[in-house]
C-alpha positions as CSV (number, residue, x, y, z in Angstrom):
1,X,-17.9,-6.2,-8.2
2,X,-20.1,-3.7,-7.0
3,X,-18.9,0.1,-7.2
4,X,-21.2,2.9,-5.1
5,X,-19.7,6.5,-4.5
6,X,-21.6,8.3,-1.8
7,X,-21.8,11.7,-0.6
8,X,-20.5,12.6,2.4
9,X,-18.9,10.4,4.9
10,X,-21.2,7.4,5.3
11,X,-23.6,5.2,3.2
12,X,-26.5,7.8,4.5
13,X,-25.3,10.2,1.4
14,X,-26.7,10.6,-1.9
15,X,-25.5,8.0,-4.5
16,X,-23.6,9.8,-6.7
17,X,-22.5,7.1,-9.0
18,X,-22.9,3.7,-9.1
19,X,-21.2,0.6,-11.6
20,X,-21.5,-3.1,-11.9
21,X,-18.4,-5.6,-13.2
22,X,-18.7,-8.9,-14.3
23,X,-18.1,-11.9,-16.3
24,X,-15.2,-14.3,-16.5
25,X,-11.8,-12.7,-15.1
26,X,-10.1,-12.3,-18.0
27,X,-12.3,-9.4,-19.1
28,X,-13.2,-8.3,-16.0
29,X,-9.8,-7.1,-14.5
30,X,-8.4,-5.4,-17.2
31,X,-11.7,-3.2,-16.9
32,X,-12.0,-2.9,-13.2
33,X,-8.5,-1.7,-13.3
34,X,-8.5,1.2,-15.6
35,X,-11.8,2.2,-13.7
36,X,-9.3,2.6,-10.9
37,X,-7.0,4.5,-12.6
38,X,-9.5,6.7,-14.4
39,X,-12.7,6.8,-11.9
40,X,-11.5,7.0,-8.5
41,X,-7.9,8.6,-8.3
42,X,-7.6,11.9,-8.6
43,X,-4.8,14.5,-8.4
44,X,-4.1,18.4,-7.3
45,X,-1.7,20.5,-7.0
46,X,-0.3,21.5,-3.3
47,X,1.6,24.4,-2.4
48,X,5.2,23.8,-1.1
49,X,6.5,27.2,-0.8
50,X,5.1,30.4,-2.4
51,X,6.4,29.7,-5.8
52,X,6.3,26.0,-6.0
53,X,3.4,23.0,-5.8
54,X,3.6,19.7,-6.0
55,X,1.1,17.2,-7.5
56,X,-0.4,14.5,-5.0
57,X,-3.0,11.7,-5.6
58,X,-5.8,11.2,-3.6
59,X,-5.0,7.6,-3.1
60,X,-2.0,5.9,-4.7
61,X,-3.1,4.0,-8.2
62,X,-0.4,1.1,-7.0
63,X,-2.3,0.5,-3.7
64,X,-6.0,0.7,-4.7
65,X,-5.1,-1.9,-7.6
66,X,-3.6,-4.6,-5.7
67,X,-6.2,-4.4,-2.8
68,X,-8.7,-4.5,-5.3
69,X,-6.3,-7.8,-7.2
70,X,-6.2,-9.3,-3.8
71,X,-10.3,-9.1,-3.4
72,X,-10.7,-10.7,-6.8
73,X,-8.0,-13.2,-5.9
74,X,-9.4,-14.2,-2.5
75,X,-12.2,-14.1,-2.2
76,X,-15.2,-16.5,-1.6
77,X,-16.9,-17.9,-5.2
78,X,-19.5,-19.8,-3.6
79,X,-21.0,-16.6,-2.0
80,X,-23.3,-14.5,-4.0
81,X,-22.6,-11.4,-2.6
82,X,-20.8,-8.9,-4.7
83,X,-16.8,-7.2,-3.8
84,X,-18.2,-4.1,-2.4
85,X,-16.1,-0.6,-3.7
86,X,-17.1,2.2,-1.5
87,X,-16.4,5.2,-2.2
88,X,-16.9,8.3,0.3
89,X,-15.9,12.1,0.8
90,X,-13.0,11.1,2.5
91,X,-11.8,7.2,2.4
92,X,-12.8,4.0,0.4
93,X,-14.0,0.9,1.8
94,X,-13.7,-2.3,0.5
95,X,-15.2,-5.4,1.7
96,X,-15.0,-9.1,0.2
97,X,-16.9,-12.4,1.3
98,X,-14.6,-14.8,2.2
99,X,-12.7,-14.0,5.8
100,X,-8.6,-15.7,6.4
101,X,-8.3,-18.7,4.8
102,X,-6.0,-22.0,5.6
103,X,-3.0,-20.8,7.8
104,X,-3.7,-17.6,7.4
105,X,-5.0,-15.8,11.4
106,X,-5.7,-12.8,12.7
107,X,-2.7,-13.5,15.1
108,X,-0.5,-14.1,11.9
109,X,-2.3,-11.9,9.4
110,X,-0.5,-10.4,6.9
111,X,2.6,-12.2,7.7
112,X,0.9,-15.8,6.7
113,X,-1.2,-16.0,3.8
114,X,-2.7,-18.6,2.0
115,X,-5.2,-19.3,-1.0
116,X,-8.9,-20.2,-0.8
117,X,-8.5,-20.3,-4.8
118,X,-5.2,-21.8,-6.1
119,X,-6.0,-22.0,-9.7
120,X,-7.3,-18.1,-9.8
121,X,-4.4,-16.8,-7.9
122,X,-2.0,-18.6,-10.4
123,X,-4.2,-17.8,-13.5
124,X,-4.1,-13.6,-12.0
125,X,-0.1,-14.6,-11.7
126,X,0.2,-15.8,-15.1
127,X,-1.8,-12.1,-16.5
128,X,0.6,-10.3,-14.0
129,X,-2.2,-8.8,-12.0
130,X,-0.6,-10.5,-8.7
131,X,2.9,-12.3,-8.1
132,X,1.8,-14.4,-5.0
133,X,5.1,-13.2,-3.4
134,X,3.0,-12.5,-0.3
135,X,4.0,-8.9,0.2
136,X,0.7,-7.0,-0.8
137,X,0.1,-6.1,2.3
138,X,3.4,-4.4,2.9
139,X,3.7,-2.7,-0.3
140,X,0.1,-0.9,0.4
141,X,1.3,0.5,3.4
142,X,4.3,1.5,1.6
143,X,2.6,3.3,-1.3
144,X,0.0,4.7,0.9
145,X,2.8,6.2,3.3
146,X,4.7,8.1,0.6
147,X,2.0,9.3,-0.7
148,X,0.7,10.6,2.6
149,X,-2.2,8.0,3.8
150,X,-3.1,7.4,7.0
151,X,-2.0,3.4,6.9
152,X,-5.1,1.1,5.5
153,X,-6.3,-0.4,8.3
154,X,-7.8,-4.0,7.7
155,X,-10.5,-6.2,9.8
156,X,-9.5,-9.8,10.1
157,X,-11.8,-11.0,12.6
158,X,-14.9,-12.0,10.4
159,X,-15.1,-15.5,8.8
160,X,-17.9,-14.3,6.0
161,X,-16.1,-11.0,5.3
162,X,-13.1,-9.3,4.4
163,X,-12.6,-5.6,5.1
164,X,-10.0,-2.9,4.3
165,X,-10.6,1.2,4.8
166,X,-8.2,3.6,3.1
167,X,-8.6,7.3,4.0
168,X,-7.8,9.5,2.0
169,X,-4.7,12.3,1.5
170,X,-5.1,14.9,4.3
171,X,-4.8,18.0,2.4
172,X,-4.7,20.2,5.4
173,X,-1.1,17.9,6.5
174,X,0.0,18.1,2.8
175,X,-0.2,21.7,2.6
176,X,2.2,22.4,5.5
177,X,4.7,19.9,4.0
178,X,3.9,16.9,5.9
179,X,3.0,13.4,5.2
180,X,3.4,11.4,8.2
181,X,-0.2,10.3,9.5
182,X,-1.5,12.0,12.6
183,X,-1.6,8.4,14.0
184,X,2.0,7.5,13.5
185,X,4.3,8.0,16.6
186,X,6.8,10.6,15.4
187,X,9.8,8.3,17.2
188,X,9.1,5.6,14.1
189,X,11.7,6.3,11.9
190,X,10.3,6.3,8.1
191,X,11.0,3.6,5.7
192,X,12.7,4.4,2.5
193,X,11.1,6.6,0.0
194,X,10.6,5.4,-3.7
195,X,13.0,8.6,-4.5
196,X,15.7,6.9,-2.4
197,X,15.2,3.3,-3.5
198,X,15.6,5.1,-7.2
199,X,19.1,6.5,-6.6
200,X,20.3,3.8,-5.3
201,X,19.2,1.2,-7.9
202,X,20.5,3.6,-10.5
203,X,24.3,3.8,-9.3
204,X,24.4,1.5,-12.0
205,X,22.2,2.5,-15.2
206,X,19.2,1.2,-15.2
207,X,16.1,0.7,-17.6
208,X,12.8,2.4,-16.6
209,X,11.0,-1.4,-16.6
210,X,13.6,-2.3,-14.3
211,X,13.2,0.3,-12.0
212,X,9.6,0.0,-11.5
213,X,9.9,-3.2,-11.4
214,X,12.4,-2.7,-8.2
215,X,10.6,-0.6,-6.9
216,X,7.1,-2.4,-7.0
217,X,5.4,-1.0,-9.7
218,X,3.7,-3.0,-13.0
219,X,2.5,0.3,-14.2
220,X,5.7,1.5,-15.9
221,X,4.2,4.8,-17.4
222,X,2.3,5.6,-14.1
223,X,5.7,5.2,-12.8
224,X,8.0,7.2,-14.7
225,X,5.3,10.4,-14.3
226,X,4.9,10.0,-10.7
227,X,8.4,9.1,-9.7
228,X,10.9,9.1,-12.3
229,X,10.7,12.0,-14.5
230,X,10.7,14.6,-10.9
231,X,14.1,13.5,-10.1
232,X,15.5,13.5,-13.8
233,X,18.2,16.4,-13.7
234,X,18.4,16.9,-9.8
235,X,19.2,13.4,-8.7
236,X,19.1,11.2,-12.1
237,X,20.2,11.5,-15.7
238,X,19.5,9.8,-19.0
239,X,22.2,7.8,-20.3
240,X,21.0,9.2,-23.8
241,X,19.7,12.3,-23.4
242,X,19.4,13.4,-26.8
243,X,17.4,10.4,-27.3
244,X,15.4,10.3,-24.9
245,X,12.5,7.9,-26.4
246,X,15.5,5.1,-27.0
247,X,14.1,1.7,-26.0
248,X,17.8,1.6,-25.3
249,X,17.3,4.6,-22.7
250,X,18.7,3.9,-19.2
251,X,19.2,6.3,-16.0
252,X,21.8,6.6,-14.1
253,X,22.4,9.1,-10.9
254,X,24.4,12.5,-11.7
C-alpha cells in the first residue's frame, strides 16, 4: 500500500509526505490501521454558539478504516501495482487494482458483492478487520453523513481499477450548524443519527462493547469519546456511577 499526501488539490502539489506498507497481512493491517487513526484524521474545534464548540473530524476514523479493509480485502494479488492512498487539501482518494468481481455490477453495486479472494476475506473476518456482512458500503455513507461528508462517491466502471473519493468536512457548513452535504436534496429525510440509535439501544442497560457494536463500531474507545461520553448526563447515565471504570459498567437512558 502506497500512501502520498499532496499539497493542494491535485497530484500537481508538492509531496509532503509519503509511506510504503507491506508484508504478509497479519502485520500489515494492524499497522496501516493505526496510520489511519494517527496520520490522516484530524480534529478541531467548531463554534456552535458564542460560548460553545464542538469537536469534528476531518474524516470519520470508522469510514476511512473499512474502505481501506475493503481495498486490502478485494483487491487484485496478481497485479503489481500498489493500493494507492491519496491524500489532498481537501479529500482522499483511493484506488485499488482489481474492478467488480463475480456477481458483483455496476447496475447492482453495492447491493451485490462478491469475493475475488475467499480465503483473505475470511482470514480479515477471523482478525475482525471485516464481517463479510455486505454492508460496508452503507455504513461509510452513514459515518461520513454524521459526521458531515459529502457522501464518498465510488467509480465502478473500470475492470483494472477500483476507485473511491471522500471529501473532506466543509468547515465553512459546520460552522453555521449544518452538516447536510450541499449535494443532498433538502426533501431527503436524514437517516438516524448514532446519538438516536444510542438512546434507543440503551432503554435497556447496556455495556459500551455492546453498543458500539450496535452501532457499527469495532473501535470501542474511539467510540465512547466520540459518541458516548457527549450524551452521558443529558440523554444517558451510568448504571454505576461511582464506579465508573467497572467492567461491570452499563448505560442506560435518564
Amino acid at each position: 500500500m502506497q500512501f502520498v499526501r499532496f499539497a493542494g488539490k491535485d497530484k500537481g502539489g508538492d509531496i509532503l509526505n509519503e509511506r510504503q506498507f507491506s508484508g504478509p497481512l497479519y502485520k500489515m493491517l494492524p499497522a496501516l490501521e493505526s496510520f489511519v487513526k494517527d496520520g490522516i484524521i484530524t480534529q478541531r474545534p467548531v463554534p456552535e454558539s458564542l460560548f460553545r464548540e464542538k469537536t469534528v473530524w476531518n474524516y470519520p476514523e470508522g469510514a476511512i478504516r473499512e474502505l481501506m479493509m475493503n481495498a486490502c480485502m478485494h483487491r487484485d494479488y496478481q497485479s503489481n501495482m500498489p493500493i494507492r492512498l491519496y491524500q489532498f487539501d481537501n479529500y482522499i482518494e483511493i484506488m485499488n487494482a482489481g474492478g467488480l468481481y463475480g456477481e458483483a455490477r455496476p447496475e447492482n453495486f453495492p447491493s451485490v458483492n462478491d469475493y475475488r479472494n475467499p480465503l483473505v476475506a475470511e482470514a480479515m473476518r477471523v482478525m475482525k478487520y471485516v464481517n463479510k456482512f455486505n454492508r460496508g458500503v452503507t455504513r461509510v455513507q452513514e459515518m461520513l453523513k454524521e459526521n458531515g461528508n459529502a457522501p464518498a462517491v465510488f467509480d465502478v466502471n473500470t475492470i483494472t481499477a477500483f476507485r473511491v473519493t471522500v471529501q473532506a468536512t466543509n468547515e465553512a457548513d459546520l460552522s453555521k450548524g449544518t452538516s447536510q452535504p450541499p449535494s443532498q436534496p433538502p426533501s431527503q429525510p436524514p437517516s438516524q443519527s448514532f446519538e438516536e440509535k444510542i438512546v434507543e439501544f440503551c432503554k435497556e442497560p447496556r455495556s459500551v462493547a455492546e453498543i458500539a457494536a450496535y452501532c457499527g463500531f469495532k473501535d470501542v474507545k474511539h467510540f465512547r469519546e466520540r459518541y458516548l461520553n457527549p450524551l452521558l448526563g443529558s440523554r444517558i447515565q451510568m448504571t454505576k456511577p461511582d464506579k465508573p471504570t467497572s467492567r461491570f459498567q452499563k448505560y442506560i437512558i435518564l
